[in-house]
C-alpha positions in Angstrom: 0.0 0.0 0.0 1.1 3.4 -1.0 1.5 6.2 1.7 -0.2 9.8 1.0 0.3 12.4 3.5 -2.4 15.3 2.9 -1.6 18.7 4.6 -4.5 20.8 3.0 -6.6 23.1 4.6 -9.6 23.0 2.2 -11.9 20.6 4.2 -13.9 20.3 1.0 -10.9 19.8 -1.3 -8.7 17.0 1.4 -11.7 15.2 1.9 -12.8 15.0 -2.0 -9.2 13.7 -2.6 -9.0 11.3 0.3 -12.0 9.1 -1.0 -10.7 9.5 -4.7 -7.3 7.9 -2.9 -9.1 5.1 -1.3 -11.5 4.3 -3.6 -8.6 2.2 -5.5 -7.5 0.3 -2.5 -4.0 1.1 -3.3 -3.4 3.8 -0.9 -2.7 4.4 2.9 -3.9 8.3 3.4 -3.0 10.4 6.4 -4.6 13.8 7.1 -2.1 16.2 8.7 -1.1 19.5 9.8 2.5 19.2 9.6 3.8 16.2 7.6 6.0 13.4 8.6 9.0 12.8 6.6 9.8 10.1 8.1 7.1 8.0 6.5 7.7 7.1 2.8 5.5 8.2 0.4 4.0 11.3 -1.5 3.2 14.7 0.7 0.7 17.0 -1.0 1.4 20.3 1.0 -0.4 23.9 0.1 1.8 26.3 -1.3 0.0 28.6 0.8 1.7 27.9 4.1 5.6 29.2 4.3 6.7 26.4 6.4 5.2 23.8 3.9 7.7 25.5 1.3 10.5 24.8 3.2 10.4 21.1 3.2 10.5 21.0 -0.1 14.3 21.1 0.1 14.5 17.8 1.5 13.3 15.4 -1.1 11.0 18.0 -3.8 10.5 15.1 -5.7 7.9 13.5 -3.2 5.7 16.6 -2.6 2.5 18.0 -4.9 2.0 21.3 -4.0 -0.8 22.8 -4.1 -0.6 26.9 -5.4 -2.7 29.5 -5.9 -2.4 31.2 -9.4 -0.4 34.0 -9.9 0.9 33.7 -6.2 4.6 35.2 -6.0 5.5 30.9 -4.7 5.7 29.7 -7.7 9.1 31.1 -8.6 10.1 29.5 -4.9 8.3 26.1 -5.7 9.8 25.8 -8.9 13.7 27.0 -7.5 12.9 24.3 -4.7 13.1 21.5 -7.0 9.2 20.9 -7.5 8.1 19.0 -10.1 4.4 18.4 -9.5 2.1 21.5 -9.0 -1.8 21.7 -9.1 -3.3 24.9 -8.7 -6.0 25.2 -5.8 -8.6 25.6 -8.4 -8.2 22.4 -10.4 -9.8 18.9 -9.8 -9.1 16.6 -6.8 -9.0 14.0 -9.9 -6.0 16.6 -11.0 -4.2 16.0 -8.0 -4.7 12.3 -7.8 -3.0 11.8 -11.1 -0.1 14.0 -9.6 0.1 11.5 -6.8 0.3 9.1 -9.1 3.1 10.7 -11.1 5.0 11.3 -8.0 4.8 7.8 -6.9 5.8 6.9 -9.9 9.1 9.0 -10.0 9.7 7.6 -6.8 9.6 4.3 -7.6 12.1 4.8 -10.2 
């Protein structure tokens, strides 16, 4: 089973994405405030949140960040290493496939 650590405000938006992650039965999800990174496994974080941004220079490759458009973080996310963005705005199903392409780098 795949870990997913969600630190997302949005009630509406975590919890939309948290049944899209368990409806395939393929996925161990965690609802935090402040991830651990000492479990494996993807962190979706919100870009929103300065302290979020700096755990991205840890291991950027295991985080989906979630960013408002046109917010001044994306220049940071991007120098941070980040590779898998979703803007608040889009889909949960947009985000689940970014799990899934971070998982996926990961496993590489």
């Amino acid at each position: 089973m795949k870990t997913v650590q969600l630190a997302i405000p949005d009630s509406n938006y975590v919890q939309a994405l948290r049944n899209l992650l368990l409806r395939d039965g393929a996925h161990n999800v965690h609802l935090v405030e402040r991830p651990d990174l000492k479990l494996d496994g993807v962190v979706v974080i919100d870009a929103n949140s300065p302290e979020n941004l700096s755990l991205l220079e840890s291991d950027p490759e295991r985080f989906v960040v979630i960013a408002r458009k046109g917010t001044d973080n994306l220049s940071r996310i991007w120098e941070a290493g980040a590779t898998h963005v979703v803007f608040e705005k889009d889909s949960p199903t947009t985000s689940q496939l970014s799990i899934i392409a971070a998982e996926l780098r990961l496993a590489n």
